[in-house]
LUMFIDREN-613218 format. One record per residue: residue in one letter; x, y, z of N, C-alpha, C, O, CB in turn. Coordinates in pm, 1 decimal, padded with zeros to 6 digits. Atoms other than C-alpha are relative to their C-alpha. Glycine has a CB too. Example, Ala and Ser with C-alpha at 12.3 -4.5 7.8 and 13.67 -1.06 7.14 Angstrom:
# LUMFIDREN-613218
[atom 'A' [00089.0 -00119.0 00000.0] [01230.0 -00450.0 00780.0] [00090.0 00120.0 00000.0] [00193.6 00118.1 00066.5] [-00099.2 00002.7 00124.6]]
[atom 'S' [-00082.0 -00119.0 -00006.0] [01367.0 -00106.0 00714.0] [-00077.0 00109.0 00073.0] [-00026.1 00219.8 00089.9] [00041.4 00046.2 -00141.5]]
//
This chain:
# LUMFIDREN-613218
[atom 'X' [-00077.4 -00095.7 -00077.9] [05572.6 07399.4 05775.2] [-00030.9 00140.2 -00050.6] [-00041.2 00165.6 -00170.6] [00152.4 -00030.2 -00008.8]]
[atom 'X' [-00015.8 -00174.6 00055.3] [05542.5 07808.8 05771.6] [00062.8 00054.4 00129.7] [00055.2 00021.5 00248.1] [-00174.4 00102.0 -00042.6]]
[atom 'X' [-00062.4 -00101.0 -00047.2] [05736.5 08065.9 05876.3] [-00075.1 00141.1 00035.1] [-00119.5 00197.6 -00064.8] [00094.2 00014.6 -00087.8]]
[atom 'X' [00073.5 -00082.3 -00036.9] [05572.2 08336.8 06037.0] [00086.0 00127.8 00055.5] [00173.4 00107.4 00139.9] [-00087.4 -00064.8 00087.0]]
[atom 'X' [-00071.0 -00136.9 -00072.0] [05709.0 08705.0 06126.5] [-00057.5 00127.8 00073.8] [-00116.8 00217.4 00013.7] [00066.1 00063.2 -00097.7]]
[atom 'X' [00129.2 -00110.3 -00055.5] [05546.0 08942.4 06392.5] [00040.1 00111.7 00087.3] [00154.8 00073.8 00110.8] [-00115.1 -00076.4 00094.1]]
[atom 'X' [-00042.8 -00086.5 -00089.3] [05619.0 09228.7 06620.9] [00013.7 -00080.3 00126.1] [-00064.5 -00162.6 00173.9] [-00088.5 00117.0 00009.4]]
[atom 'X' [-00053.7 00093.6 -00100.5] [05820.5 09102.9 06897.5] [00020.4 00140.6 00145.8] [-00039.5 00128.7 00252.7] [00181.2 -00095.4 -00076.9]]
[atom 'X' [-00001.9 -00079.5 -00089.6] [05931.9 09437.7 07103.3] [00042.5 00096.7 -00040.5] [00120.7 00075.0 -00133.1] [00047.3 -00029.7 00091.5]]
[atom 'X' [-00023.1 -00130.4 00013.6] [05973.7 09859.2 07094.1] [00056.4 00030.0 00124.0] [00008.3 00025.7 00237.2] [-00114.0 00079.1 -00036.0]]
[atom 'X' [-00047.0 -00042.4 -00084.9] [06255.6 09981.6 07236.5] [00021.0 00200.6 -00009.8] [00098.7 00239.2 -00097.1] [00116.9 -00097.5 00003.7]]
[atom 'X' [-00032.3 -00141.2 00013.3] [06253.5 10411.2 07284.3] [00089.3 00055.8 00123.0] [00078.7 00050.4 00245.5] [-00135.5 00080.0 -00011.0]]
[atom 'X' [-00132.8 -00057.5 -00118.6] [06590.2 10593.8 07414.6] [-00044.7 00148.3 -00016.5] [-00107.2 00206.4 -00105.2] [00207.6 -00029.3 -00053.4]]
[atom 'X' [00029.1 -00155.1 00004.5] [06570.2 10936.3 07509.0] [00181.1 00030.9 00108.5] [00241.5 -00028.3 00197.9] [-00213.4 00057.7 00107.7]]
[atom 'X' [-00155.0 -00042.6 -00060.1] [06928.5 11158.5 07580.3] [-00023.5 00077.0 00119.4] [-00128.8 00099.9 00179.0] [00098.1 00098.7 -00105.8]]
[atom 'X' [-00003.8 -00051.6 -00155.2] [07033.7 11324.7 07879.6] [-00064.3 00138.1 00019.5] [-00060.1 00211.2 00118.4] [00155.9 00013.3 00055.1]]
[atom 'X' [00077.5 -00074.8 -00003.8] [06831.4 11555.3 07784.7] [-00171.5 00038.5 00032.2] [-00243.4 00119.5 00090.6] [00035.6 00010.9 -00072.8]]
[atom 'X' [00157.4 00076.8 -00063.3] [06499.0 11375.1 07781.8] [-00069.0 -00003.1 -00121.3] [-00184.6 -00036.7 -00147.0] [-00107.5 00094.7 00129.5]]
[atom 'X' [00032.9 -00032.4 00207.1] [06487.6 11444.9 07383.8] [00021.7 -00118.5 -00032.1] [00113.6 -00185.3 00015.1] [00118.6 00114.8 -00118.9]]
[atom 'X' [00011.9 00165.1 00063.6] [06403.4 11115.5 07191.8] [00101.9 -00037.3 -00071.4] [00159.8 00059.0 -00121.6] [-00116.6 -00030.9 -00098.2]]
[atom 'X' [-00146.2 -00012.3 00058.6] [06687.0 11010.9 07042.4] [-00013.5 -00128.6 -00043.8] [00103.9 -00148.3 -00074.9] [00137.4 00034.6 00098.9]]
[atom 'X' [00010.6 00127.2 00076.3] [06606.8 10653.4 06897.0] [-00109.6 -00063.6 00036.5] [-00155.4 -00048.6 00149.8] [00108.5 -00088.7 00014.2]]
[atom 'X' [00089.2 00090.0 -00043.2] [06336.6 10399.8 06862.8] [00084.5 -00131.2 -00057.9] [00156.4 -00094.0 -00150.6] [-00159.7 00028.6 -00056.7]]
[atom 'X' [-00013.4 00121.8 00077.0] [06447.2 10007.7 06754.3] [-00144.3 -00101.2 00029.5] [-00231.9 -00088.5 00115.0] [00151.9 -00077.0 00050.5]]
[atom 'X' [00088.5 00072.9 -00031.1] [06229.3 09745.5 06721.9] [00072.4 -00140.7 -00034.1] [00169.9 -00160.0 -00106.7] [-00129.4 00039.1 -00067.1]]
[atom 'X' [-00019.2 00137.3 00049.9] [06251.4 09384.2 06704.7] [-00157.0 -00104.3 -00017.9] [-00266.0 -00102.0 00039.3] [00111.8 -00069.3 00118.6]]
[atom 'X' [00096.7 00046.7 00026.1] [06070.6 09130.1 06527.3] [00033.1 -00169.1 00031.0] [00150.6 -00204.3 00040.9] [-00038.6 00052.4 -00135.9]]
[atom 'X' [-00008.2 00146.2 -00095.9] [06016.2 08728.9 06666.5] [-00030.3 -00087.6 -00178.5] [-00140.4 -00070.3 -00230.8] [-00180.0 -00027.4 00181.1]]
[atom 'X' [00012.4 00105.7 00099.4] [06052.2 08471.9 06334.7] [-00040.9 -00172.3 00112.6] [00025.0 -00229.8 00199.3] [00184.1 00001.4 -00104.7]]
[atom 'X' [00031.9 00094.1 -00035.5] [05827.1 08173.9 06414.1] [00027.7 -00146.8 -00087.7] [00074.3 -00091.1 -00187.2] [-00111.6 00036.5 00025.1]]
[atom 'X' [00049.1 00103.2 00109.0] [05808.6 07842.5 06197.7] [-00106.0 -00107.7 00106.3] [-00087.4 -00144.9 00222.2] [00161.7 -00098.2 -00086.5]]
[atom 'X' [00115.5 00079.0 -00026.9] [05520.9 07639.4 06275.0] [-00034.1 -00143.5 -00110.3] [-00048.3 -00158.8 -00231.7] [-00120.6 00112.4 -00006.0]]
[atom 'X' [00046.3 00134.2 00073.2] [05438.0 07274.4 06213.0] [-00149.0 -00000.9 -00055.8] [-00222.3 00097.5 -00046.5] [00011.1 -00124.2 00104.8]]
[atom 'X' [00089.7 -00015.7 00064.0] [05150.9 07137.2 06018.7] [-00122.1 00025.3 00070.0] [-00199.8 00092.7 00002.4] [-00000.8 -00087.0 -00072.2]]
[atom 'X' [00073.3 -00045.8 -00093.7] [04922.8 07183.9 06269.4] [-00017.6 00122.8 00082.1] [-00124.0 00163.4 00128.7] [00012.9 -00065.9 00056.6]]
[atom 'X' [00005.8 -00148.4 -00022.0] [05039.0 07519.2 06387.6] [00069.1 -00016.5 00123.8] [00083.3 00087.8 00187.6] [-00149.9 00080.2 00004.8]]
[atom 'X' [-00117.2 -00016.0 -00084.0] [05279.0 07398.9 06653.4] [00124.4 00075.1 00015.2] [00184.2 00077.4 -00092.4] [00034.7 -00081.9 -00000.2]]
[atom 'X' [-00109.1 -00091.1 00011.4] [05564.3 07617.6 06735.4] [00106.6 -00087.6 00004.5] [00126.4 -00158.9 00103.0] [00007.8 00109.1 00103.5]]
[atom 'X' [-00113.6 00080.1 -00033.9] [05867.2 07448.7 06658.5] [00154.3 00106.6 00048.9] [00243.5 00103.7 00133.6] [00024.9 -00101.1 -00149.8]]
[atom 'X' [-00102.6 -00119.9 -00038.0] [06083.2 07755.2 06637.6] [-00017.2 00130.8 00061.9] [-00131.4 00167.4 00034.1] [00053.5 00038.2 -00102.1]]
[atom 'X' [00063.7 -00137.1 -00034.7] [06064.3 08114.8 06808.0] [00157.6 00077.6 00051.5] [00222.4 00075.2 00156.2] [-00146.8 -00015.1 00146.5]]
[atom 'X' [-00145.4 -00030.7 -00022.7] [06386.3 08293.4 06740.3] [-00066.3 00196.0 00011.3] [-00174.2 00227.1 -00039.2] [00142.4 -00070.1 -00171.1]]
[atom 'X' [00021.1 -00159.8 -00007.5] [06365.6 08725.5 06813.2] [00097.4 00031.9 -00088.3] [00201.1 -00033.7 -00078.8] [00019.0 00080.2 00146.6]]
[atom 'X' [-00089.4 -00070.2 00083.7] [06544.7 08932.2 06536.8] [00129.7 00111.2 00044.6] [00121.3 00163.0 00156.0] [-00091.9 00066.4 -00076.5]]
[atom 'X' [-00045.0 -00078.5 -00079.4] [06816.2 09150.1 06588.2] [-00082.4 00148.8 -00018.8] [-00158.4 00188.0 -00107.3] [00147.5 -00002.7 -00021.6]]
[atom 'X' [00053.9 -00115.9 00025.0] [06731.7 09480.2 06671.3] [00021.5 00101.3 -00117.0] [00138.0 00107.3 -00156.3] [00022.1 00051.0 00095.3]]
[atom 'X' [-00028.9 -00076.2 00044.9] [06672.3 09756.0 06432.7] [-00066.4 00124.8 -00005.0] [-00177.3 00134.4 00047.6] [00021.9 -00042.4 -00073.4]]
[atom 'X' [00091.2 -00134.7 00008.2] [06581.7 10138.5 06348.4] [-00147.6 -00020.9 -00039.2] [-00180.9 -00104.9 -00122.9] [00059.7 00101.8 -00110.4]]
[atom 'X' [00102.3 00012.5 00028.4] [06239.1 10191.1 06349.6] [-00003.0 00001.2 -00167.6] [-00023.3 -00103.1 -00229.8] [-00069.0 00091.6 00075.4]]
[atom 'X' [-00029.1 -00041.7 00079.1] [06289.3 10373.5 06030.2] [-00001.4 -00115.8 -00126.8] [-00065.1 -00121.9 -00232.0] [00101.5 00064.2 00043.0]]
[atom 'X' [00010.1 00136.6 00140.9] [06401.7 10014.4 05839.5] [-00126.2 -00119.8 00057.2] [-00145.8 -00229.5 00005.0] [00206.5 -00119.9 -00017.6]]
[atom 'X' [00087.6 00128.8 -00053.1] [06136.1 09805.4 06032.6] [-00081.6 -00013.4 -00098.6] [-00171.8 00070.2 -00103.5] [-00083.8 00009.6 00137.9]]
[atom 'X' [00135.7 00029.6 00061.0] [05923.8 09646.6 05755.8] [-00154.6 00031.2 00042.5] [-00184.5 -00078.8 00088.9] [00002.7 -00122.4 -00006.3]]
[atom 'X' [00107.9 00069.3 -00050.9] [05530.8 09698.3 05864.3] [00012.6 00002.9 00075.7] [-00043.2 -00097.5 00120.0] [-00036.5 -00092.3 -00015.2]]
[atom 'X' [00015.2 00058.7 -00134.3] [05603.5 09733.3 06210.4] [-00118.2 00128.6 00054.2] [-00124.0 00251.0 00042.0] [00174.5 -00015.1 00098.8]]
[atom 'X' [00130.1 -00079.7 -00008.6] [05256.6 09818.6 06348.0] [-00023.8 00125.8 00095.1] [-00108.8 00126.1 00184.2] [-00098.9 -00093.7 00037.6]]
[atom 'X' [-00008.4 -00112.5 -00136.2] [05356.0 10201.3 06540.1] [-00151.4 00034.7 -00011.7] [-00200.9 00037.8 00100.9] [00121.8 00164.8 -00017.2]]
[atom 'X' [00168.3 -00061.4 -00031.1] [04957.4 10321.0 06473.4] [-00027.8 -00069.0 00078.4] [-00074.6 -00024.2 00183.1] [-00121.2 00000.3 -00102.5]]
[atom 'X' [00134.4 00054.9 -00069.6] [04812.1 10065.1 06603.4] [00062.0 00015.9 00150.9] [-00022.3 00046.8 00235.1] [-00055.2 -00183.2 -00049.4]]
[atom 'X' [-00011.2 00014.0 -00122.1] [05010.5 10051.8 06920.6] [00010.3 00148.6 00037.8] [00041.0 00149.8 00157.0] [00109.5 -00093.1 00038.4]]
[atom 'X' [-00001.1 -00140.0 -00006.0] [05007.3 10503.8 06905.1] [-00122.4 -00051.1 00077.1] [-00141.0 -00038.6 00198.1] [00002.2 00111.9 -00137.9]]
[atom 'X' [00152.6 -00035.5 -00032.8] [04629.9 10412.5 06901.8] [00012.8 -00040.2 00167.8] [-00032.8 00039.8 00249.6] [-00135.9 -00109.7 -00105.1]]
[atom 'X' [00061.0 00076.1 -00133.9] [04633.2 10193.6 07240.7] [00091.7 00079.5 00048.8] [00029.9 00092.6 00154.4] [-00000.6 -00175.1 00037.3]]
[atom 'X' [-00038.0 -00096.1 -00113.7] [04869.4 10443.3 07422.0] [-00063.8 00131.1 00047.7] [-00051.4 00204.6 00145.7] [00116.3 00036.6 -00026.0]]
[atom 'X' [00036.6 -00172.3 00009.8] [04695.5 10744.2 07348.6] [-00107.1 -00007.4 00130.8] [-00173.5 -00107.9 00155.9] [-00093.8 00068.0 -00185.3]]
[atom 'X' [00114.7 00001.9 -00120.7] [04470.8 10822.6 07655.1] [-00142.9 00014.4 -00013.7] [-00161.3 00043.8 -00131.8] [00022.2 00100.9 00087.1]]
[atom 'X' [00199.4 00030.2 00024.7] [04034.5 10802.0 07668.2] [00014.9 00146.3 00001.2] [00079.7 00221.3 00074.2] [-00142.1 -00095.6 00152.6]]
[atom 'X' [00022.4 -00162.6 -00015.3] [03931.8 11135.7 07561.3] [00100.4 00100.5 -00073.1] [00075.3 00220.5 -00061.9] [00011.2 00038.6 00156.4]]
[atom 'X' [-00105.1 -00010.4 00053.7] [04238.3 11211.1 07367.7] [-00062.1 00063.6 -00137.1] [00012.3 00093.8 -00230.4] [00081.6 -00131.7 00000.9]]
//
């Protein structure tokens, strides 16, 4: 058995202003049988980016940013 932990989803609020005003993220805890079957696939609760262990914002900056950028 292993337990596995990965980026699950980015949520960004912006106020009535249109000014960013929070990011959370959540992360998806897997456990996997010996073979690599999914037995479990629970989502975390949400939290501030800020405490997110490792949660990968470059890499997904990189893939928003536009060609030519």
């Amino acid at each position: 058995m292993q337990t596995v932990m990965m980026p699950y989803e980015l949520l960004a609020r912006f106020d009535r202003t249109g000014s960013l005003s929070g990011i959370h993220v959540q992360y998806r805890t897997m456990i996997l049988d010996g073979d690599g079957a999914v037995l479990s696939d629970t989502p975390s609760p949400a939290c501030p980016l800020e405490e997110a262990p490792g949660f990968p914002l470059t890499d997904l900056l990189e893939r928003l940013r536009p060609v030519g950028s």
